[in-house]
Residue, then its C-alpha position, 0 to 999 in steps of 0.5 A: x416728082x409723081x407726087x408734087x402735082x398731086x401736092x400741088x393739086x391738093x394745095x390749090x383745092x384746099x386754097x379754093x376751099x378755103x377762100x370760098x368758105x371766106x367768101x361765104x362767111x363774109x356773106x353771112x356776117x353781112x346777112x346777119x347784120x342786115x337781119x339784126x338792123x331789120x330786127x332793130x326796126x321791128x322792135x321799134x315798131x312793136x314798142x310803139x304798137x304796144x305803147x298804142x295799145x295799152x293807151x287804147x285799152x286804159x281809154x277804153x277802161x277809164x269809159x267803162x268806169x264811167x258807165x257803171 
């Protein structure tokens, strides 16, 4: 019987180790889709910044060609 509550003890400590350790996952699962979407976001702004840019400098080209 001296050994049940210390069982007991040890079942319901891992119980909560457990279940905090779902608790996170589930917040990290949640962070990494929230950062994904973010990421997603970026590279859509970064395309079109390039696209921007390769159009600025085949304009600044197609200048200098006709100044020479």
């Amino acid at each position: 019987m001296k050994h049940d509550s210390m069982y007991l003890t040890m079942y319901n400590e891992s119980v909560r180790k457990v279940s905090s350790q779902d608790k996170i996952i589930v917040e990290l699962k949640e962070e990494i889709r929230s950062l994904t979407e973010e990421m997603d976001l970026y590279k859509g702004v970064m395309r079109k910044e390039l696209l921007r840019l390769q159009i600025k400098l085949g304009q600044k080209n197609e200048s200098e060609q006709v100044d020479n």
